[in-house]
C-alpha positions in Angstrom: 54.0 -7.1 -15.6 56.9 -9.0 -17.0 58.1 -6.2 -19.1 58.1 -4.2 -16.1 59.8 -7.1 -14.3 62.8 -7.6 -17.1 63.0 -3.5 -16.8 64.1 -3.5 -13.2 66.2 -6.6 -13.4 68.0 -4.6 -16.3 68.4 -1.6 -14.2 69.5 -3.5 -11.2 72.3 -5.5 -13.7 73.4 -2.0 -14.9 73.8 -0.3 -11.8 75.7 -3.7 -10.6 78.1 -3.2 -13.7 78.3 0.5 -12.9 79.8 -0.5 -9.5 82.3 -2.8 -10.5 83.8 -1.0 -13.1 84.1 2.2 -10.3 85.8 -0.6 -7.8 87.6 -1.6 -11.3 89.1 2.3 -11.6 92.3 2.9 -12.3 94.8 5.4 -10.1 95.5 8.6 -11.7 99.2 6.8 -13.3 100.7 10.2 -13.2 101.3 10.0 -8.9 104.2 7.5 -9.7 106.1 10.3 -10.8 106.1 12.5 -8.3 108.6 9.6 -6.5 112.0 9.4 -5.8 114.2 7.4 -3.7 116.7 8.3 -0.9 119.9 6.7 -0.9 123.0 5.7 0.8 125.9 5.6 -0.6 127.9 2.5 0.1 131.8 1.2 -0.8 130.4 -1.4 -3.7 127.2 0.2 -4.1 124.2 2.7 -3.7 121.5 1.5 -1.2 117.5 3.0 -1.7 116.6 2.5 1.9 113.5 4.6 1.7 110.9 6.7 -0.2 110.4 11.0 -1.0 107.7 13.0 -2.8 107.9 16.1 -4.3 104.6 18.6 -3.2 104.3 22.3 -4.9 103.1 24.9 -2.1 102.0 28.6 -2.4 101.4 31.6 0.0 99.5 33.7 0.5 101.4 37.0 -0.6 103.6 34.7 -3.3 100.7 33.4 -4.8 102.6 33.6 -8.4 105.2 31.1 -7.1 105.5 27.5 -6.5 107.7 26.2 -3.9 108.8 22.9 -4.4 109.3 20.4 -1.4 110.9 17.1 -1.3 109.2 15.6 2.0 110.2 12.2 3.3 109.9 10.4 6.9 112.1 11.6 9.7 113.4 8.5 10.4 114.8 7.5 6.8 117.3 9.6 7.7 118.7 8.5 10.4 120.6 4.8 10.7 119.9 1.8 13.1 121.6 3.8 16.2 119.3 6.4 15.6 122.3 8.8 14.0 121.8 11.4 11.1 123.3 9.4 7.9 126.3 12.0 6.7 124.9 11.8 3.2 122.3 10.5 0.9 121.2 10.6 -2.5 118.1 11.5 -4.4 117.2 8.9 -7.2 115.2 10.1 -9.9 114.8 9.5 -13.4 117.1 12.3 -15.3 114.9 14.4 -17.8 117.9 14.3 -20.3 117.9 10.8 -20.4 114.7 9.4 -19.2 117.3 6.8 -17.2 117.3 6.5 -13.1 120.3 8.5 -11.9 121.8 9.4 -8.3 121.8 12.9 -7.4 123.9 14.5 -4.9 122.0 17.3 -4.0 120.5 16.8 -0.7 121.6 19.2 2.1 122.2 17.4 5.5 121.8 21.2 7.1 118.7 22.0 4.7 116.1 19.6 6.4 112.7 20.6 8.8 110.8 18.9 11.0 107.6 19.7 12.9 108.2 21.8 16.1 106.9 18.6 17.8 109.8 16.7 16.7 109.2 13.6 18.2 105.9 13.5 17.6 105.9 14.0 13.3 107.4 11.5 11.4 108.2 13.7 8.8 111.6 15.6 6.8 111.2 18.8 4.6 113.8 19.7 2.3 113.2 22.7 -0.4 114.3 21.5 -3.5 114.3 21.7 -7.3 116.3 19.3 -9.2 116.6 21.1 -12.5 117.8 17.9 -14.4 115.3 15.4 -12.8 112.0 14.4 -14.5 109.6 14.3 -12.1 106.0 15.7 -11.2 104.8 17.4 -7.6 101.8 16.9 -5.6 100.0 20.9 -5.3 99.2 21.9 -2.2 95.5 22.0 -3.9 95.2 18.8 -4.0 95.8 18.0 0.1 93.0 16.4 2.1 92.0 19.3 4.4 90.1 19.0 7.5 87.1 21.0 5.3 87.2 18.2 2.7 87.2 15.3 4.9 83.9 16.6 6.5 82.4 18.0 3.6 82.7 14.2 1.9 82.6 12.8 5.2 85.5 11.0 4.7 86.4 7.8 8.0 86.9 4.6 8.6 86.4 2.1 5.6 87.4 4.6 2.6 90.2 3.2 0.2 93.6 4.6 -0.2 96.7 3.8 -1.8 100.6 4.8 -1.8 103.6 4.7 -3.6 107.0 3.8 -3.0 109.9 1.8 -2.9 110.4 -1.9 -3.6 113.6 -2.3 -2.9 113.4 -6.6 -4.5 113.1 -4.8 -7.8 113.9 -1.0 -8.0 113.6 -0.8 -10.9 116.8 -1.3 -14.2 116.5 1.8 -16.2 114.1 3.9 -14.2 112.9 3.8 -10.7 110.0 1.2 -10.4 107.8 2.5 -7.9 104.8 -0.1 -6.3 101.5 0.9 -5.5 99.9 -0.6 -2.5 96.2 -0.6 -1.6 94.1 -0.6 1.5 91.8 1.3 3.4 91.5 4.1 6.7 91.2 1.8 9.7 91.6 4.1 12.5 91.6 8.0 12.2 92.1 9.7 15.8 94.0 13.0 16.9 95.1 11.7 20.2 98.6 10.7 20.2 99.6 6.8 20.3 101.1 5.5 23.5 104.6 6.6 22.3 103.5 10.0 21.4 103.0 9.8 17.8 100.3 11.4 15.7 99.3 8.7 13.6 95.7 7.8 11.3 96.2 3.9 10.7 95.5 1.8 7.6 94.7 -1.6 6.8 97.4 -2.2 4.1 100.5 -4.1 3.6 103.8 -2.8 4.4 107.7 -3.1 4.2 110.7 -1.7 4.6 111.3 1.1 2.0 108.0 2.2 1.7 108.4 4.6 4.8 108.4 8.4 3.9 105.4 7.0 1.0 102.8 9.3 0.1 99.6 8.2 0.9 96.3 9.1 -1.6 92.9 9.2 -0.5 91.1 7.0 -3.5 87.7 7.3 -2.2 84.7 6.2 -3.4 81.8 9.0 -4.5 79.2 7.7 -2.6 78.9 7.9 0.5 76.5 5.6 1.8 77.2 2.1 2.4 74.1 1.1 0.3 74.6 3.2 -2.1 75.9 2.2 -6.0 79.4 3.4 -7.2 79.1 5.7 -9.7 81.1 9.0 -10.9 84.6 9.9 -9.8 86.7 9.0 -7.2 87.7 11.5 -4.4 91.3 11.8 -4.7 94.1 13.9 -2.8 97.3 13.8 -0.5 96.6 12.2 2.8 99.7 11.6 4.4 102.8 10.0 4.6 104.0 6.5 5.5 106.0 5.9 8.8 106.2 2.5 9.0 104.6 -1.2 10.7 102.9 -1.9 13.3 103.3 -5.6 14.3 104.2 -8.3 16.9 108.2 -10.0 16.0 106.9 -13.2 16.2 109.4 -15.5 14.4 108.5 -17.9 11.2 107.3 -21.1 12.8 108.5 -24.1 11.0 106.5 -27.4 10.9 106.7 -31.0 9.4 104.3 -32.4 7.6 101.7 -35.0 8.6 102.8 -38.4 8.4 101.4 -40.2 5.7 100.7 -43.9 4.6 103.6 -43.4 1.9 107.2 -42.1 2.4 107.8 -39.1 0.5 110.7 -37.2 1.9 109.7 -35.2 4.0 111.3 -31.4 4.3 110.0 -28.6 7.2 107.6 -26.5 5.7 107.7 -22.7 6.7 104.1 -21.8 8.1 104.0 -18.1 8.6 102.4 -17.6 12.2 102.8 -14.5 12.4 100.5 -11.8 13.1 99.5 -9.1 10.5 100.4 -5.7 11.3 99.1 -2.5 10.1 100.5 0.6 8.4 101.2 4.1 10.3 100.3 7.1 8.5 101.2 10.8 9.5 98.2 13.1 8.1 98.9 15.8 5.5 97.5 18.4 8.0 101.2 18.0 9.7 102.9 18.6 6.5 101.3 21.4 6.5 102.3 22.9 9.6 105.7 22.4 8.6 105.2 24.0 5.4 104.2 27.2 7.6 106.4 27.0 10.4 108.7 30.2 11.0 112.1 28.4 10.9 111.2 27.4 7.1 109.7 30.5 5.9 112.5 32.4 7.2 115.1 30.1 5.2 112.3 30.9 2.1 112.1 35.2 3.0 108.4 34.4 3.7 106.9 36.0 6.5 103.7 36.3 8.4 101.8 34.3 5.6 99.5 31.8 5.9 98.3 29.1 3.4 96.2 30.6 0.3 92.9 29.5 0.6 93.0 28.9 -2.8 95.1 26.1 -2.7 
């Protein structure tokens, strides 16, 4: 009877160790480099103000081609009066040099949007920098409708993205930060101001918007379950922005004491925490296959190979 005591408690310690090192996992490293910053050019300076992705996407009667996408938010491009920005820059790392560089080769007159335009906070641009070193996100790898039920994919499972830190973007080469958190509400109704939005719990700050977002979900699916096997991994959506109150940072003195120290304010931050909008892959997608851009490709009538 003990022995078959010690057995289960082994059992029990190795499925516990099991667990954590699957919590413990490490993202795929490779996703960092599929990022790139956009960037405004300024009189003493170049300013990142926000984040872009490259994704790889085939049809149906090109399935022997790749067409490469730089996607971003809608709204990076556009300044605080709500006006287009007359130009911005791609920063990448260059492939001859391994070093971050600023490339002119965005097209102000080359970008699409969703035919619900104020509703998707998203900007396509076809585009293959020849000289930058960078990776793409396939089309195979998005988190269709059929995966999400298959898996049973909602509310609770994890996710990260990528993008910009504009306190440290990085010396030599573009430094992009990785941010955790999980789905916290997942809805197609459209928000009170008419966006289509799923919402996770993670932190968020100016540059991040236009940041893909990864599904980094665990393999098991029941909440009792042990974590074991590989994660379940592919492109979500892309980063709009914050939701929060602008509450203002309270400051407060200290609590008078029996000595006399001096005594300095002390910032106490008050505020409450917001959470992070998401636009789901499944509009990318539409945008991908809209008429307007598969006419500027000489794509017609196709839809998305199934295959992908």
């Amino acid at each position: 009877m003990f022995k078959d005591c010690t057995k289960q408690i082994f059992i029990y310690l190795f499925a516990i160790v099991l667990s954590v090192v699957a919590f413990a996992e490490p993202i795929p490293q490779n996703v960092r480099r599929c990022i790139v910053y956009l960037v405004k050019p300024e009189p003493d300076h170049n300013k990142p103000i926000g984040t872009g992705f490259f994704v790889g996407h085939k049809y149906s009667n090109k399935s022997d081609n790749t067409y490469i996408f730089l996607v971003t938010a809608k709204h990076v491009l556009l300044d605080n009066k709500g006006k287009r920005h007359s130009r911005l820059l791609v920063r990448m790392n260059e492939k001859s040099t391994t070093q971050a560089k600023d490339f002119d080769i965005l097209n102000s007159n080359r970008w699409f949007f969703h035919k619900d335009v104020n509703s998707v906070d998203i900007a396509v641009q076809p585009l293959l920098p020849k000289d930058g070193d960078f990776l793409l996100v396939s089309s195979k790898d998005f988190v269709t409708n059929d995966l999400v039920n298959t898996k049973q994919i909602g509310i609770g499972d994890e996710v990260f993205y990528s993008g910009l830190l504009s306190y440290h973007v990085g010396r030599e080469k573009i430094a992009p930060i990785v941010r955790f958190g999980r789905l916290a509400l997942v809805t197609d109704e459209k928000t009170i101001d008419g966006k289509y939005y799923h919402f996770i719990d993670a932190g968020n700050i100016p540059g991040h918007s236009g940041s893909p977002v990864f599904l980094w979900a665990t393999p098991t699916r029941s909440s009792r379950g042990f974590v074991v096997g590989s994660r379940i991994f592919g492109l979500y959506g892309i980063v709009s922005g914050a939701l929060e109150y602008n509450k203002q940072l309270k400051v407060t003195m200290p609590k008078p004491t029996t000595k006399k120290p001096t005594q300095m304010p002390v910032p106490i931050d008050a505020r409450s925490g917001g959470i992070t909008a998401v636009v789901p892959v499944q509009y990318l997608v539409e945008i991908l296959e809209s008429p307007p851009l598969l006419n500027v490709l000489g794509i017609k009538n196709v839809q998305l190979n199934k295959n992908d």
